[in-house]
MIZA-891797 format. One record per residue (C-alpha): x, y, z; residue in three letters. Coordinates in steps of 0.001 Angstrom, whole numbers, plus 500000, padded with zeros to 6 digits. Layout:
! MIZA-891797
XYZALA;...
//
This chain:
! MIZA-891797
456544617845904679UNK;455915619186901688UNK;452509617776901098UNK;451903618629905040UNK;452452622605903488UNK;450204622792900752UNK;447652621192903159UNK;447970624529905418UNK;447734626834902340UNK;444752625412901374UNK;443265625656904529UNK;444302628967905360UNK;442585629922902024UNK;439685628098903240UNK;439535629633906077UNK;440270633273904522UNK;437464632823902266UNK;435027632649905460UNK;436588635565907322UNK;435367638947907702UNK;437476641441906488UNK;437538644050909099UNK;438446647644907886UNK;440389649010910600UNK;440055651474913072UNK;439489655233912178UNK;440874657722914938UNK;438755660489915965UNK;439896663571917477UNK;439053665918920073UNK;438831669332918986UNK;437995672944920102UNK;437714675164917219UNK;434220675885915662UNK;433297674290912682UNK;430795676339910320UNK;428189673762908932UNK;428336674655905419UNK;429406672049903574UNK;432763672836902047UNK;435260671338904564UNK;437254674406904979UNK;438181674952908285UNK;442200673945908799UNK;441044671527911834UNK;439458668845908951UNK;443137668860907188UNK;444131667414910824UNK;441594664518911020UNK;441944660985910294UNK;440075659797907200UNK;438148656305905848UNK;438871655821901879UNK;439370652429899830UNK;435535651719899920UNK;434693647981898367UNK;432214647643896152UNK;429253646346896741UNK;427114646151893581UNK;427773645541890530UNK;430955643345892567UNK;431728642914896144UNK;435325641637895455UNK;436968644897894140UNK;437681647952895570UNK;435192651329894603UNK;435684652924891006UNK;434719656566892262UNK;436343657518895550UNK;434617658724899091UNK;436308659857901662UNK;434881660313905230UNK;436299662423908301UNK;435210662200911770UNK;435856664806914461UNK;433722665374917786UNK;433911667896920967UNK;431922667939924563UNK;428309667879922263UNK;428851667273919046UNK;430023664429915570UNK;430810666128913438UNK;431444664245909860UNK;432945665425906841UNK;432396663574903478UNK;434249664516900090UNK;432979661796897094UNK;434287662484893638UNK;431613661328891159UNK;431889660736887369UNK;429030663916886353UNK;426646665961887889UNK;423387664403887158UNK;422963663377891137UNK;419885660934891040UNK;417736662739893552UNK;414131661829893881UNK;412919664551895968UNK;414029667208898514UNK;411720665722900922UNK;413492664541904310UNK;413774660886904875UNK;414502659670901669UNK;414786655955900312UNK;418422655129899730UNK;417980652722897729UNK;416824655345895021UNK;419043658512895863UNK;422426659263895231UNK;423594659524899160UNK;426367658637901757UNK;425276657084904866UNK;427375656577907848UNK;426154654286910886UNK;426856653925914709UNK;426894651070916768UNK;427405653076919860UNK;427744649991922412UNK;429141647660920209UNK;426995644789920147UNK;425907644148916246UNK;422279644671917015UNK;421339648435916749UNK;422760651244915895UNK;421797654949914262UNK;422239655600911007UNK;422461659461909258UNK;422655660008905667UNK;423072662968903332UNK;422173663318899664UNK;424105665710897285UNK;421279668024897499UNK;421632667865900799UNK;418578666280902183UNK;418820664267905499UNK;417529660665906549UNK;417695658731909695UNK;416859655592910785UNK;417313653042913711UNK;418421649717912832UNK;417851646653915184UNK;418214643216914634UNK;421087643478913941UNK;420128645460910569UNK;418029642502908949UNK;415228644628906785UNK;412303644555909176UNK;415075646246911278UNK;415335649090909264UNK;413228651669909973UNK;413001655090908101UNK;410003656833910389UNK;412504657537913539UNK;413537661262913721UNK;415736663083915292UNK;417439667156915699UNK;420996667097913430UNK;421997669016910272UNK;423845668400907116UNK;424731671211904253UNK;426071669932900722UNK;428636671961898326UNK;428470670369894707UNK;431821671348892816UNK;432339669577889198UNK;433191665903889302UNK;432755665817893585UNK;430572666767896296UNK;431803667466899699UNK;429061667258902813UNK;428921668183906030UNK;427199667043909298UNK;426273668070912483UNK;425125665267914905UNK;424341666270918531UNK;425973663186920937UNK;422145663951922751UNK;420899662100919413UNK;422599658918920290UNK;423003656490923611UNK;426126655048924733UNK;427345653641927580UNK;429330656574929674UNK;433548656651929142UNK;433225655217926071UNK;436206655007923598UNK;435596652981921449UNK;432391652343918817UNK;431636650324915524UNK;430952652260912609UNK;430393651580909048UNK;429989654391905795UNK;428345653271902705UNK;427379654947899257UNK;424890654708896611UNK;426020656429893045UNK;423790656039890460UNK;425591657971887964UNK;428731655141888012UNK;426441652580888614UNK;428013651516892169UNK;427297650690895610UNK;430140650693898266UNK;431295650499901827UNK;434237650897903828UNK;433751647909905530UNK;433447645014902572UNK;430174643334902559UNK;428911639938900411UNK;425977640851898041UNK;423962638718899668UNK;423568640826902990UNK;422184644243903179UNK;424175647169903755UNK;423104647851906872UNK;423949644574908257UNK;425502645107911622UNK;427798642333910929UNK;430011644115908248UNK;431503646982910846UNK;435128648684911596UNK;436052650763914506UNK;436088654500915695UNK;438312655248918823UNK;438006658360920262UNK;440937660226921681UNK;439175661262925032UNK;436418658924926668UNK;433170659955925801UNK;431072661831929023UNK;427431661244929611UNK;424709660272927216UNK;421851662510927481UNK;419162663420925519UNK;417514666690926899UNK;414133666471927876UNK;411588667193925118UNK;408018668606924857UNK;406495668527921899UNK;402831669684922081UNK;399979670200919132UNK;397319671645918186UNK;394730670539915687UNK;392025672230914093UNK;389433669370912325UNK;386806670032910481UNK;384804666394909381UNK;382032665483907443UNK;380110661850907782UNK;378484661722904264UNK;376348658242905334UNK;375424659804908511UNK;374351663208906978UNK;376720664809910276UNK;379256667030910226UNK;381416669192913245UNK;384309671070913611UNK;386754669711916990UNK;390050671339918598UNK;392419668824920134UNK;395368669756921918UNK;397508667033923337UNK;401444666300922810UNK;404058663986924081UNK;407391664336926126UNK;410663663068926298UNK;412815662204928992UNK;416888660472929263UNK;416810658328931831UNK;420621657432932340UNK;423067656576929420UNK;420958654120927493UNK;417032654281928257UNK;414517657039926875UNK;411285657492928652UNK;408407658586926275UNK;404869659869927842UNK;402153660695925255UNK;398669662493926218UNK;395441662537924187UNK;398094661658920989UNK;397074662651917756UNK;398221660815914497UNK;396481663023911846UNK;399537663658909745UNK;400479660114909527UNK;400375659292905931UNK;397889657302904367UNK;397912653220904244UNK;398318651680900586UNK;395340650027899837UNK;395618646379897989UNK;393424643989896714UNK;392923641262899478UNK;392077637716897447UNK;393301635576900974UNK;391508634107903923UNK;393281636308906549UNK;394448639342907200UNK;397236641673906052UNK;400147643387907683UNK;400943647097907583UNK;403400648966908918UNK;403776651177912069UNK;404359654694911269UNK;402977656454914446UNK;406547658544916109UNK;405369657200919402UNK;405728653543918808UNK;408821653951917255UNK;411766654489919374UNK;413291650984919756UNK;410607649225918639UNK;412294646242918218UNK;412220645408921788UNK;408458645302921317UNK;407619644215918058UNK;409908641404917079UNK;408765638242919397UNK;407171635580917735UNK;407481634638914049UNK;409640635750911957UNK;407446635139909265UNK;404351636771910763UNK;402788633369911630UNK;402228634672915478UNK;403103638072916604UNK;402134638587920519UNK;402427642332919880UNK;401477644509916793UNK;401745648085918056UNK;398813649286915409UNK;396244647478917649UNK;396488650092919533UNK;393872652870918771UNK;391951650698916878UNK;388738648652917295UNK;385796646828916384UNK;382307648453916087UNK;379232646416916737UNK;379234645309913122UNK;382687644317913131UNK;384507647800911197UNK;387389648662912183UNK;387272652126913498UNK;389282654762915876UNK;389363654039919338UNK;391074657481921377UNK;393973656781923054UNK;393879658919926352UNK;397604658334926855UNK;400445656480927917UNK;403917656147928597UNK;407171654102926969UNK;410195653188929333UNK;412777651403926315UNK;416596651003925853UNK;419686649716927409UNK;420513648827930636UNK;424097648171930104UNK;426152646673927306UNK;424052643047927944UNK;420657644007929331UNK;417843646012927337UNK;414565646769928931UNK;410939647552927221UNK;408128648832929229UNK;404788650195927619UNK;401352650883928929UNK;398932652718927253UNK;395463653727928337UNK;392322653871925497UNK;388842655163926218UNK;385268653654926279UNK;383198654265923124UNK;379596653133924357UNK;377514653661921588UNK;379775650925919446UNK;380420648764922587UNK;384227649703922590UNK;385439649760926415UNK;388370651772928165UNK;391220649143927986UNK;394279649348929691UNK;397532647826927544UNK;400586647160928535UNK;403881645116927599UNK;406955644553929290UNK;410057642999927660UNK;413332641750929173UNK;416160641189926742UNK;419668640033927364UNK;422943639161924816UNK;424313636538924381UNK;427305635272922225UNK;428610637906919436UNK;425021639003918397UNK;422459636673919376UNK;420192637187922428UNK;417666635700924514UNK;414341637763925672UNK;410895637298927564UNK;408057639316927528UNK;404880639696929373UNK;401540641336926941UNK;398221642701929748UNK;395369643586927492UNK;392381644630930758UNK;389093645957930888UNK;388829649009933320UNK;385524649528934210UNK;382442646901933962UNK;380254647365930416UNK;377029645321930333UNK;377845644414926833UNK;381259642865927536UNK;381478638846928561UNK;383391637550931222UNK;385904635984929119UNK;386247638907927678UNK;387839641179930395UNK;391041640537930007UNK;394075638751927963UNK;397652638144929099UNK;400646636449927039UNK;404002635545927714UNK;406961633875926391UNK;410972633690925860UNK;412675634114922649UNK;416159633077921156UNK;417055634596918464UNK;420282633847916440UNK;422750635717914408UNK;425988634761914225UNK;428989636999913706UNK;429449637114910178UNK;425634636856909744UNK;425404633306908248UNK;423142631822910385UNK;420207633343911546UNK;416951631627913380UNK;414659632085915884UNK;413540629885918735UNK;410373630755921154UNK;408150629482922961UNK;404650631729923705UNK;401359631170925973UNK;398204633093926301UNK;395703633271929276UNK;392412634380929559UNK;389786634300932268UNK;388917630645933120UNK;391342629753930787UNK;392674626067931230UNK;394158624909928014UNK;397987624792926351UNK;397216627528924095UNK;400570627887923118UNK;402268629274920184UNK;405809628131918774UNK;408551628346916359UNK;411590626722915339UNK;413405628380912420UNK;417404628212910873UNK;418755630001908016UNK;422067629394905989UNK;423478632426903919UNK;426384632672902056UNK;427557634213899163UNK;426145631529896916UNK;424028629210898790UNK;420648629733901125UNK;419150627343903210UNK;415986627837905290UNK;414291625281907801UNK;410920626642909621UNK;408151624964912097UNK;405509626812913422UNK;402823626241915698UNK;399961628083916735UNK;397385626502918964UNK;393267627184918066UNK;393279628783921441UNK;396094630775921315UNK;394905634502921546UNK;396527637890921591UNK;394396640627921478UNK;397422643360920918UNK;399291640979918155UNK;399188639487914939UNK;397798636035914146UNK;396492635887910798UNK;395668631676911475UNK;395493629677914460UNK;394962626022914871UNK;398128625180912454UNK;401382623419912182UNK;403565624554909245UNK;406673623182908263UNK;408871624922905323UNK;411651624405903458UNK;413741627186901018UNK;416917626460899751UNK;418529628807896593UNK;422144629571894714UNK;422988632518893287UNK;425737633018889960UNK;427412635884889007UNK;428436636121885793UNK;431705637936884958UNK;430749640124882178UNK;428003640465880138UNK;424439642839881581UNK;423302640340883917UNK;424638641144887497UNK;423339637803889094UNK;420920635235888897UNK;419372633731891718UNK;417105630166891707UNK;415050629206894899UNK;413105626523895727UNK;410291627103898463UNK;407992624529900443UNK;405239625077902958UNK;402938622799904045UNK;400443623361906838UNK;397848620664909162UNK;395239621423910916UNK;395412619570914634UNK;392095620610915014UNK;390620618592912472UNK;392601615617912667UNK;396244616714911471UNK;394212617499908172UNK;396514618480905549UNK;395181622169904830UNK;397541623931902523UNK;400764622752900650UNK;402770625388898149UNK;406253624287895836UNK;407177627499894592UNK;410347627225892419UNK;411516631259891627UNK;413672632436889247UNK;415614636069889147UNK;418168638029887097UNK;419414641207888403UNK;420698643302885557UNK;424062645238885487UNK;421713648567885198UNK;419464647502888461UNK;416676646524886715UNK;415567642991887163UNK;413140640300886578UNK;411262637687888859UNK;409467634851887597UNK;407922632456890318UNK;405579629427889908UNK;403125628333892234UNK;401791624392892533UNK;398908624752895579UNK;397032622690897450UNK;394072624483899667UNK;391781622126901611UNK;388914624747902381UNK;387108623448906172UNK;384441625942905136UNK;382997627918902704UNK;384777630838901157UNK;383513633546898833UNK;387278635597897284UNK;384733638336895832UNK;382468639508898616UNK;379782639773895910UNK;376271637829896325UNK;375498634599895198UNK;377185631321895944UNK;380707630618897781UNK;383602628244896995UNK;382625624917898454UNK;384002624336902129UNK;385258620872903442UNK;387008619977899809UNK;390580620497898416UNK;391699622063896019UNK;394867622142893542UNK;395417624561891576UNK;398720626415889737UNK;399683629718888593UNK;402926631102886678UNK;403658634736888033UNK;406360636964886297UNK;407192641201886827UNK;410020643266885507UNK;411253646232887238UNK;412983648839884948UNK;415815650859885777UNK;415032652652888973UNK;417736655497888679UNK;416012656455885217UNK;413951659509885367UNK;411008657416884005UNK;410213653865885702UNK;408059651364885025UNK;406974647834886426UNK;405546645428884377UNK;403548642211886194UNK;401193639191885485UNK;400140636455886992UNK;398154633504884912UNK;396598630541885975UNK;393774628681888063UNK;392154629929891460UNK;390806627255893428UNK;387975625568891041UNK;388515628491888564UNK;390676630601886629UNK;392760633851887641UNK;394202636534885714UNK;396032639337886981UNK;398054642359885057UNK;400089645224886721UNK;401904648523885591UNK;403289650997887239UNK;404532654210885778UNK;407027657008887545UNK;408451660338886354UNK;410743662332888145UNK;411597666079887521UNK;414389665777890080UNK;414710666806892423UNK;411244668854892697UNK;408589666665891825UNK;407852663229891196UNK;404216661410889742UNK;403277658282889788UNK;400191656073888736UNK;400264652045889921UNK;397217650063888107UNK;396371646276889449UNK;393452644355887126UNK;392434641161888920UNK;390195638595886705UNK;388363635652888624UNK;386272632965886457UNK;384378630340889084UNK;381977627692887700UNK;378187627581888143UNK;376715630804890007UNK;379183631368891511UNK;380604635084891264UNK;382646635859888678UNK;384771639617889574UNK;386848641931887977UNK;388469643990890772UNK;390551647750889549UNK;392795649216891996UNK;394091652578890769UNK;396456654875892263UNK;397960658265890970UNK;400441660269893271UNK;401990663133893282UNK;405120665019895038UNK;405890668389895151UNK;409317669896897138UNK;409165673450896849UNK;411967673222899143UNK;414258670948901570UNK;411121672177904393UNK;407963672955902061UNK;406914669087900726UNK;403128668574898927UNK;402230665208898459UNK;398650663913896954UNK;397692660181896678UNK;394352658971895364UNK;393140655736895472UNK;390466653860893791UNK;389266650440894699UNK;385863648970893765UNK;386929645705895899UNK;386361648394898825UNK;383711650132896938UNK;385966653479897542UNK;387385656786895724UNK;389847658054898859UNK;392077661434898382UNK;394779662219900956UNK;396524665479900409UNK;398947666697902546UNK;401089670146903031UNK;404021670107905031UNK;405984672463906508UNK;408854672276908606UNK;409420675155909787UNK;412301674481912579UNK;413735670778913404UNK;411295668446914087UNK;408453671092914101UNK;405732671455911331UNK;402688672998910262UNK;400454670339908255UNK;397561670986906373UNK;395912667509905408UNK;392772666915903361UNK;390980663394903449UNK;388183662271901081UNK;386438659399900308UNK;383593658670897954UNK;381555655905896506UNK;382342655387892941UNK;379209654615891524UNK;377319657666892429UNK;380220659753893365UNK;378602660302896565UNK;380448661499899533UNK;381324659105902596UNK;383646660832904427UNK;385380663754904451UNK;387840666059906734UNK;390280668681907049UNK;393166669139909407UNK;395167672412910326UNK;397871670769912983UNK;400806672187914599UNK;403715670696916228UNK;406187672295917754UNK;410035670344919588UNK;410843672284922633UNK;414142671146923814UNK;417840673042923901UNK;419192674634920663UNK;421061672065918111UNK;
//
């Protein structure tokens, strides 16, 4: 009996270990009386509401409750959150990068607090509020994995900040418009988490493992409301522009000076979808892409940051690989094609529409179609694209989805082939996520047509992951048939299998300046079926971390490659003989960078990587160098030297990349920021420089400067000035 006993214990402990520890439920009243945003939590009806406190740490432990308390209030009426926030902090030296909206949390003193509106552990909305009180938001899907994170969505609320010695109290403002949710709703996950530098601490109110984000959806308590909620709506929107450019084409010895006026418009469409409609779109005030030096085969991924594309994105953008292998659709395709001598350039988009969001509590629903005009004179024609996706839950936070991709000609071009005219893909995705997040994976399945099209051309992956607090485990097969085409998507290879393998353990250490260390073994190896299951490529990267008790850390990876080359490939783009094709190659290189302290008014990064490059030798050294005079200004300069030696005549190259930034907030709606960028891989000087101001909610005035020149002769290529204004016309906040 007795032996029967301790048997229980132990696996009641066992079982404790695994569980989620769920926070509770924080009750959220109803109220009448008018609440004055300023900040200081004043008004008698906040000494009535229930309140969240005992946050868990989260860095430098996630076992032991918060050393600086936050407490966080909730109240709502008919329209409005509203959330009050007192957090008691050990000085007054916030760490505040900017004033600038949108901020990084990971580098700001702030307290965020997130809503998963219909309760499913997939997406939610997230608002945050720094002690200077500077707003972010951000919609998180996928359950709040990092590609699911995403800073560039924007929306009308308001937040004001009192700072008092030793605490801050905050207040916000968040119009029920801002969010969907199914209609009579009571009840709603909802986490709160901190960053304070000055103590050294992350925490949340709902206890999550260090090796999940914070936003994980999976790490949630409750809110009940007292009433049901009534409708979701989001008023209808117009938000029009005008823009004044003035351009100058330095090569072409042109210049001209072009108003645009276009806009976009949004529209509720019951509790849970948003219909978007954009016409003759401008993205001038987009800021400028980091350049990089490119030493691969294929092509590199950047990020979305066009407002259109981004309202639940995710339904669009996350089929196919998880690890970019294959992705059917890559919203920046859009606007953008080849010339006749194969530059990427502009190509206008003449408009389109976006029908995206929930159903009901199972069922979300993408539709997209977008219409881009002819450009003759580089043999561009007016293409019609469109997506729709079909998603459904299933389980605790997995679901299923399918998705049809119509990339069509409209019109006939005598330049244009047959097989040309058109290109259609479609496919089902499972993707996994368990409730505690420790197994993730993805399963799909993909096929593309085009005209007279009669092969497989399919596209696949396989892929399981294993996270806990100390182990990782990662299985992965891909693959992507030679014919397998998506003209809207992502496919930086094709004619591959890949297998992989990554499996890692992390220890903390319980005292001492080291927070954790992590070691990770990696394994990829890819065949070509097109040349006879050829073994092409094969990488064991062992990797080796230690995150410091101040957040500064160090990475150290090796690489032992294998690279059989079917054809010739030149890494320098400068004349004179390639790297032999149809040969293999191994070849190794020992990588290590340091970050500093990133709550430190002056940061630094330190990086090198040493070793051989294909039949030669590589060298590479980085530093990058950050001051902060917070919260006004912050400068920046980030210097890459890359150092190829290749036998016989073939070309040697020493490639620069240089980039110095600067950011100015005169205010929390007056933000300067200028980035310059010098490559002589691209054979470029560029200068973006852009004034911003905001002048109501979601309405600005930008001035933006762009110029690039060739450094040699310091000639000008391109040039041009924009005066744009955008203006939200919806119901007062």
């Amino acid at each position: 009996m007795k032996r029967h006993f301790l048997f229980s214990l132990l696996v009641l402990a066992f079982l404790k270990s695994f569980a989620q520890d769920h926070p509770g439920t924080l009750q959220v009243r109803h109220i009448d009386q008018a609440i004055t945003l300023d900040g200081a939590l004043e008004e008698a009806v906040w000494e009535t509401a229930d309140r969240i406190t005992g946050f868990w740490q989260y860095f430098p432990s996630d076992s032991v409750r918060a050393r600086q308390s936050t407490q966080v209030k909730i109240l709502y009426d008919d329209e409005n959150i509203y959330v009050g926030i007192y957090a008691v902090s050990a000085a007054d030296n916030y760490v505040a990068t900017s004033l600038q909206r949108d901020f990084s949390g990971a580098s700001n003193d702030n307290v965020s607090v997130l809503f998963d509106t219909f309760s499913d552990g997939a997406n939610a909305f997230l608002f945050g509020v720094t002690p200077y009180g500077v707003q972010r938001e951000v919609l998180i899907s996928e359950g709040g994995i990092s590609r699911g994170f995403n800073p560039a969505w924007d929306m009308k609320w308001r937040a004001e900040v009192q700072r008092f010695d030793g605490y801050f109290t905050a207040e916000m403002i968040i119009p029920l418009t801002s969010m969907k949710f199914p209609e009579g709703e009571r009840r709603w996950r909802f986490q709160a988490y901190r960053f304070d530098y000055q103590a050294q601490e992350h925490s949340a109110w709902a206890r999550v493992p260090q090796n999940q984000l914070l936003s994980n959806l999976a790490f949630m308590g409750d809110l009940e409301f007292e009433e049901p909620l009534g409708k979701s709506r989001t008023p209808f929107a117009v938000i029009p522009y005008i823009n004044t450019l003035g351009q100058q084409d330095g090569a072409a010895g042109t210049s001209d000076v072009s108003l645009k006026i276009g806009g976009d418009a949004k529209l509720s469409i019951g509790n849970g979808m948003n219909l978007d409609i954009t016409a003759n779109p401008d993205f001038s005030n987009v800021e400028v892409d980091a350049i990089f030096t490119n030493l691969t085969r294929f092509e590199v991924l950047l990020p979305e940051r066009r407002q259109f594309f981004i309202d639940n994105s995710d339904l669009f953008n996350s089929y196919g690989s998880i690890y970019n292998d294959a992705s059917p659709f890559f919203s920046r395709r859009i606007g953008l094609a080849r010339d006749t001598a194969g530059n990427l350039i502009q190509n206008r988009i003449i408009g389109g529409a976006r029908l995206s969001g929930k159903l009901d509590e199972n069922w979300r629903l993408g539709f997209l179609s977008i219409q881009t005009d002819e450009d003759r004179p580089n043999e561009i024609p007016s293409n019609n694209n469109t997506m729709l996706a079909l998603q459904r839950k299933v389980s605790a936070r997995s679901n299923i989805g399918a998705f049809f991709i119509n990339r069509e000609t409209v019109g006939n071009y005598e330049f244009q082939s047959p097989e040309e005219l058109y290109n259609r893909v479609y496919g089902i995705d499972y993707n996994l996520a368990s409730k505690d997040n420790r197994w993730t994976g993805k399963f799909y399945v993909h096929q593309s047509l085009q005209p007279d099209d009669t092969k497989g051309n399919l596209s696949a992956q396989a892929t399981v992951t294993y996270d806990d607090r100390f182990w990782n485990f990662t299985a992965d097969i891909v693959s992507v048939d030679e014919g397998f085409q998506s003209d809207l998507g992502f496919i930086p290879r094709k004619d591959i299998i890949k297998y992989g393998m990554g499996g890692g353990r992390t220890f903390y250490p319980r005292s001492g300046i080291v927070n954790k260390h992590v070691l990770r073994l990696v394994s990829l190896t890819f065949w070509r079926p097109g040349l006879d299951y050829q073994r092409t490529d094969q990488l064991w990267r062992p990797e080796y971390t230690i995150e410091f008790r101040d957040q500064s850390n160090l990475r150290m990876r090796y690489f032992d490659q294998f690279i059989f080359l079917a054809n010739d490939f030149n890494p320098t783009g400068k004349t004179g003989s390639p790297i032999p094709g149809n040969t293999g190659y191994d070849f190794n290189q020992l990588e290590a960078t340091y970050t500093s302290n990133i709550t430190s008014p002056f940061t630094y990064t330190l990086s090198t990587t040493q070793g051989q490059f294909f039949n030669g030798n590589y060298t590479s050294y980085g530093l990058t160098l950050g001051y902060r005079l917070q919260p006004y200004a912050s400068f920046s300069i980030d210097t890459q030297y890359d150092r190829i030696r290749l036998p016989g005549d073939i070309p040697d190259a020493d490639f620069w990349l240089l980039t110095p930034r600067a950011e100015v907030t005169f205010s929390r709606s007056v933000f300067w920021t200028t980035t310059i960028q010098y490559s002589n891989q691209r054979d470029n000087i560029g200068v973006n420089s852009r004034l911003q101001w905001r002048f109501a909610p979601l309405s600005d005035l930008f001035l933006v400067y762009n110029d690039n020149y060739f450094p040699n002769s310091w000639s000008p290529k391109f040039r041009s000035l924009n005066l744009k204004l955008t203006y939200w016309l919806n119901p007062k906040l």
